[in-house]
C-alpha positions in Angstrom: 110.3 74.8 75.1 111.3 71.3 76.2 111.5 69.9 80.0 114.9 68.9 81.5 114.7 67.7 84.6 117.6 67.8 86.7 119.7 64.6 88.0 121.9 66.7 90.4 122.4 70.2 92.5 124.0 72.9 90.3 127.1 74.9 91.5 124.8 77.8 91.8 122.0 76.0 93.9 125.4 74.5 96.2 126.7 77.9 96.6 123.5 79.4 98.0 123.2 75.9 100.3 126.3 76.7 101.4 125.9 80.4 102.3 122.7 79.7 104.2 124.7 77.0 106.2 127.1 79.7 107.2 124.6 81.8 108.8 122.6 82.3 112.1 120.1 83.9 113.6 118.7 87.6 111.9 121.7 86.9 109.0 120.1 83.1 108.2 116.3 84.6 108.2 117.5 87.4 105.7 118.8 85.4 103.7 116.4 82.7 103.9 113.4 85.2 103.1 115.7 86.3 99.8 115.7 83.1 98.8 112.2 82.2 99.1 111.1 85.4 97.3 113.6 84.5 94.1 113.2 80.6 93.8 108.9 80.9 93.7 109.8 84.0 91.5 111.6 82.1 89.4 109.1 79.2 89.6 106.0 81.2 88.8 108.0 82.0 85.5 109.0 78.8 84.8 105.7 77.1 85.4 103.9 80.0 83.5 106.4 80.0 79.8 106.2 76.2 80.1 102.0 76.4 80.5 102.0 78.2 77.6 104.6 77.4 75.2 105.5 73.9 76.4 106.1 70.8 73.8 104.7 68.3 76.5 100.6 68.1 76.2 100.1 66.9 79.6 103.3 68.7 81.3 101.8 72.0 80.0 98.3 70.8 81.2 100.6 70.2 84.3 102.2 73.3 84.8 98.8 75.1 84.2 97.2 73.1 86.7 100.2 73.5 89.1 101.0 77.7 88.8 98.0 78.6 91.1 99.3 76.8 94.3 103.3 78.2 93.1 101.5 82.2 92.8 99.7 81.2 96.5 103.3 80.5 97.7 105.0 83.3 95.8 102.4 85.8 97.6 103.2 83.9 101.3 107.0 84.5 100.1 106.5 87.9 99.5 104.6 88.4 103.1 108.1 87.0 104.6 109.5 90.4 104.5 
């Protein structure tokens, strides 16, 4: 697995900025919460596969180091609801 690391917003990150900027109130904090939930989600993941199957010694020693505090936040995510 080898590291990209991004220069710019995506189309799909853009899209959900926008959405969220187009709501208020119980809508925004719905949304907001869904959001949370799926981007640490996603992040555990991706820190996890990397920590384990990375090409980068010390990004993998990284990411290992790192997935503790992202599972503390995915839990906190999850308590949103």
């Amino acid at each position: 697995m080898k590291a990209e690391i991004p220069t710019a917003i995506d189309a799909d990150q853009q899209r959900k900025l926008d959405e969220l900027r187009g709501l208020n109130g119980k809508q925004f904090d719905e949304a907001y919460e869904k959001a949370q939930l799926k981007g640490h989600e996603e992040a555990v993941d991706l820190f996890r596969t990397y920590a384990q199957n990375g090409d980068n010694k010390d990004l993998k020693r990284w990411a290992a180091k790192t997935l503790p505090h992202l599972e503390h936040h995915l839990a906190m995510a999850e308590k949103l609801k």
